[in-house]
N, C-alpha and C positions, 0 to 999 in steps of 0.2 A: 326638356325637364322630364325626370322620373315619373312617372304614378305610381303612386303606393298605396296598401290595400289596408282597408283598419276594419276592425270590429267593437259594437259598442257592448260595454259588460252587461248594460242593462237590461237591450231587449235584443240583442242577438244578433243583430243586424249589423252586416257586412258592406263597405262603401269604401268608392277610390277619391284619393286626393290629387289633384295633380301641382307637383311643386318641387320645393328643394330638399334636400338632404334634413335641413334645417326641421322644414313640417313636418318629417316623418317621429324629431324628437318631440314634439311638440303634440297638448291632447288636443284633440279635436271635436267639433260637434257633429251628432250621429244626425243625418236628416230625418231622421227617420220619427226620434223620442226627444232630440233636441238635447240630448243629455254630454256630459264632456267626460264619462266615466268609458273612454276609448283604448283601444292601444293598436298600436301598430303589427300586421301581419307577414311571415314571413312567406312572401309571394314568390314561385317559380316560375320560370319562364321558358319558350319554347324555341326553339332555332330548326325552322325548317331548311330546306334542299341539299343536294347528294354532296357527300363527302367526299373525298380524294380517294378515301379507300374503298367508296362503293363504284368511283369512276374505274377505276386500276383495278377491280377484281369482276368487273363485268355482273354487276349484281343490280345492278339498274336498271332502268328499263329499254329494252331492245328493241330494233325493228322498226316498225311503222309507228310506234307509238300507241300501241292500241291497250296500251297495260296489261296485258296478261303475261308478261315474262317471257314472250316466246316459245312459251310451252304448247302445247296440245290444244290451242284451240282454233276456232272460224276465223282469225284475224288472217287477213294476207300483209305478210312483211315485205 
């Protein structure tokens, strides 16, 4: 199931639900003031590790793994 992120009009305060698509139409109580004057926020989200094209253009990290690119420093590769 989703988390979705709401904020209360009242006092400002930002809190996650965890549920259905459902809960996200639905107001909600802020824990915070206990108030149901909420609304639902529009959250983004993050996708990390390397993409095909940072595999295929050698833009990742090289070597020993010492993250520095391979460039110019102390690392031994």
């Amino acid at each position: 199931m989703p988390i979705y992120e709401f904020s209360c009009l009242s006092c400002r305060h930002t809190f996650d639900v965890f549920g259905s698509y459902q809960s996200r139409a639905e107001k909600q109580v802020c824990p915070q003031c206990e108030s149901t004057k909420t609304k639902a926020l529009f959250s983004a989200f993050a996708v990390t590790g390397r993409s095909d094209t940072a595999a295929s253009t050698g833009t990742g990290m090289s070597g020993g793994g010492c993250g520095c690119g391979g460039g110019g420093c102390a690392c031994s590769n």
